[in-house]
N, C-alpha and C positions, 0 to 999 in steps of 0.2 A: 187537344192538348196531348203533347210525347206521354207517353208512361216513362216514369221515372224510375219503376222497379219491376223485374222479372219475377215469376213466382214458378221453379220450377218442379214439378212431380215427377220423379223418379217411378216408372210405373210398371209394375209385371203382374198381367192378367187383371184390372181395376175397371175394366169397364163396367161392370155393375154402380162402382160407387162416383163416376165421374159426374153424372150428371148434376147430384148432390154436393160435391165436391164445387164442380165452376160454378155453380147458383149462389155459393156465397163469396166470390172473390171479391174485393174490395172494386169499387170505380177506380178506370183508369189504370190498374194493374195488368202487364201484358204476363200472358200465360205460357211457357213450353213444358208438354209432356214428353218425359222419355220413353218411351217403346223400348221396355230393355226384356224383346224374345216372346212379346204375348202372345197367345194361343187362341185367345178368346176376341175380343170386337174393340179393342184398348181404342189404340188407332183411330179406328173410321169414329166410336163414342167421341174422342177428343177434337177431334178436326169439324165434325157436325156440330159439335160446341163452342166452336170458332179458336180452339185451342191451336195451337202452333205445334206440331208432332215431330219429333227428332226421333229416329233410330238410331240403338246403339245395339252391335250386336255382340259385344263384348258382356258377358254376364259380371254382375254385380249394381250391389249400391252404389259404389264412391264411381263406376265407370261410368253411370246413369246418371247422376250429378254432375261429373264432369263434363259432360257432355253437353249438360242442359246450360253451365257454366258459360262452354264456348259459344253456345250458339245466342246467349244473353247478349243484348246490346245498349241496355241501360245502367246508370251510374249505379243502382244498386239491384243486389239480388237476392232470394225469399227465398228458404227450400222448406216445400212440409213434404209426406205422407200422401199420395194419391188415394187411401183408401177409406176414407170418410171418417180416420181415429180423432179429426183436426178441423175444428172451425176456419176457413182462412178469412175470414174479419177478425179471428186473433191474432191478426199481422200490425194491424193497422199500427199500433202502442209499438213496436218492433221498428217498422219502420219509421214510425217518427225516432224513436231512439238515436238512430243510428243516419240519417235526414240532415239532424237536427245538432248533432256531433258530439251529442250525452255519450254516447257509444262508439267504438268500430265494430260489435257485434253484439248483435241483441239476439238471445235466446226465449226457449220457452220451458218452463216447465212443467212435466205433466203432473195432471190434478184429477184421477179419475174418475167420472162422474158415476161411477156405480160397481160394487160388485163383479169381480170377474172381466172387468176390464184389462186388465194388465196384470197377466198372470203371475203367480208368485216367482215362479221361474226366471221369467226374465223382468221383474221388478228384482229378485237378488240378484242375479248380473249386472244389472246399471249398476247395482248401490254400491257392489265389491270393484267397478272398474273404477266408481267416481271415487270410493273409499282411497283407494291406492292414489289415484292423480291426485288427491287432496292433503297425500301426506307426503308427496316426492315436489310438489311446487305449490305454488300460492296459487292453484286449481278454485276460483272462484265463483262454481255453480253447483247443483245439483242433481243437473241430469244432463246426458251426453249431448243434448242439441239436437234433439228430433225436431224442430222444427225452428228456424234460427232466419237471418238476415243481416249482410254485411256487404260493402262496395263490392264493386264483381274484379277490379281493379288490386284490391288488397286481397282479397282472397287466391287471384291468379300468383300473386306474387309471393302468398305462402307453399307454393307447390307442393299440396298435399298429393302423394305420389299412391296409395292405396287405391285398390278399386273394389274392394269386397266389403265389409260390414265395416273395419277397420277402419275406413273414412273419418266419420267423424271423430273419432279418440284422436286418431294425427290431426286432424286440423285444430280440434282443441290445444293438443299439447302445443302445436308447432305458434297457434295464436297466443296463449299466455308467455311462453318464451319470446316473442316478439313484441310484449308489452302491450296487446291489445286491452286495451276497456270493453269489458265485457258484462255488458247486465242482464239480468234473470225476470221471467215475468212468469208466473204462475198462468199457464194456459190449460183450457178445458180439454181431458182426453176419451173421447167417447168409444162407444163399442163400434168396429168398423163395419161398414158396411154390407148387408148382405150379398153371400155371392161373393168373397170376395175371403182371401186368406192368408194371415200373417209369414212372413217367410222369417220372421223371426221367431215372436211370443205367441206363437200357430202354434209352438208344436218344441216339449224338451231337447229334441233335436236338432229344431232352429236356430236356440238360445245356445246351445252347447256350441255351433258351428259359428253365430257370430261370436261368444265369448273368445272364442280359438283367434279369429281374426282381430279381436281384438288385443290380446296376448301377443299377437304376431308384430303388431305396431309397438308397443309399449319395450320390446325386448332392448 
């Protein structure tokens, strides 16, 4: 049977957490990791996992996504987290969502399963970026779409044009503006993987540097 959806990981330096990561992908789901500049075994871990490996050598998130974007070939496409924060059998409910035509984008939201998961820091950054989009438009979730799923077809054609952290704030705005049906599921976020190190909620000065590029979108 074709796989019907792409599940792409955006990935810089995550080889520790891959193996964990593809052992829970759903049947049937084809896989692209992005190689966005790793130093560490990303690469050779992903491909030895029968993963699909894109290099992009343009640094950022939204440049690492879009990449994984073009190189998709199925009617729909999946984007989480390479670094084990993310069950991906919490797609499955996602992708039927949006399958199934309840949705043009099904998200997730995180629910952390413990302490010190999702540092204060950048848990008050989501909540002040989503604060504002919830009071400038009829912004319909509550967290930025860290891990989400929508046609590969309708997403090309919102041309979210960011390539840094920015990403997803513009594809949100630019989808609600477009009238997309957007639903929310409460998905589990775990501590990531050993070995392995947030480029955002890692470190106040990650949080500070995506909140900036998120500012950059919204202006």
């Amino acid at each position: 049977m074709q796989p019907t959806c792409t599940l792409i990981l955006p990935c810089l330096n995550e080889g520790p957490a891959l193996e964990g990561v593809l052992s829970r992908v759903p049947a049937g789901m084809r896989v692209v990791v992005v190689d966005n500049g790793s130093t560490d075994d990303t690469a050779v871990v992903a491909a030895r996992l029968g993963a699909d490996v894109v290099h992009e050598k343009r640094p950022g998130y939204g440049a690492a996504v879009h990449a994984g974007v073009l190189a998709a070939r199925t009617e729909l496409v999946a984007v989480m987290d390479g670094d084990g924060s993310f069950d991906a059998a919490d797609l499955v409910p996602l992708v039927a969502e949006v399958a199934l035509g309840r949705a043009t984008m099904a998200v997730g939201r995180r629910r952390p399963t413990g302490r010190g998961v999702w540092p204060w820091h950048a848990r008050l950054g989501n909540r002040v970026v989503v604060a504002y989009l919830r009071r400038r438009s009829d912004f319909p979730v509550h967290d930025i779409a860290p891990i989400r799923v929508c046609r590969r077809d309708d997403l090309l054609a919102l041309d979210v044009r960011d390539r840094r952290f920015g990403y997803p704030v513009e594809l949100m705005t630019k989808a609600v503006a477009a009238g997309w049906v957007i639903t929310e599921t409460d998905v589990a976020y775990h501590p990531r993987a050993l070995g392995t190190r947030s480029k955002v909620s890692g470190s106040l000065v990650g949080t500070i540097r995506a909140t900036r590029d998120f500012a950059e979108v919204l202006r």
